[in-house]
C-alpha positions as CSV (number, residue, x, y, z in Angstrom):
1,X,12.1,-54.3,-47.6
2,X,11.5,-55.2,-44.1
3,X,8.5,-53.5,-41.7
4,X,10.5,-51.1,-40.9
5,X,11.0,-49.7,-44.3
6,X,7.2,-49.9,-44.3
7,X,7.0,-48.2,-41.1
8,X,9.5,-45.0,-42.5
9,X,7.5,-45.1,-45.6
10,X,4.3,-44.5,-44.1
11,X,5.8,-41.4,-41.7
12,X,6.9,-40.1,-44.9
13,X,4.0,-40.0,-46.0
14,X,2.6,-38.0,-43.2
15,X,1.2,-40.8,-41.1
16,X,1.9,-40.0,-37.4
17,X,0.0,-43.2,-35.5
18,X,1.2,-46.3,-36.6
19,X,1.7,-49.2,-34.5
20,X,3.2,-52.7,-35.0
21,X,1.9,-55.7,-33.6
22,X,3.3,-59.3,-33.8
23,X,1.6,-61.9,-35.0
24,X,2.5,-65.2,-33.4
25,X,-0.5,-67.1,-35.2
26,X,1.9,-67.5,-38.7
27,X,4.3,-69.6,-36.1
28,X,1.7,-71.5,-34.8
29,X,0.0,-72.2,-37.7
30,X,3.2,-74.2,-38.9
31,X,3.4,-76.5,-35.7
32,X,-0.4,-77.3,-35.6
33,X,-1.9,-79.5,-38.0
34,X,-5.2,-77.9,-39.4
35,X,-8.0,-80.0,-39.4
């Protein structure tokens, strides 16, 4: 299941305003060392 299988799922559902937004922080949060 990918997000847009989520995405269909919710139209089913009868959501109508659904948006999708990267996320670039789960990238960047591998190349910088926390801490």
């Amino acid at each position: 299941m990918n997000y847009e299988d989520v995405v269909k799922s919710f139209e089913e559902a009868g959501y109508t305003n659904i948006t999708v937004n990267l996320d670039y922080d789960i990238i960047t949060g591998w190349l910088i060392d926390e801490g």
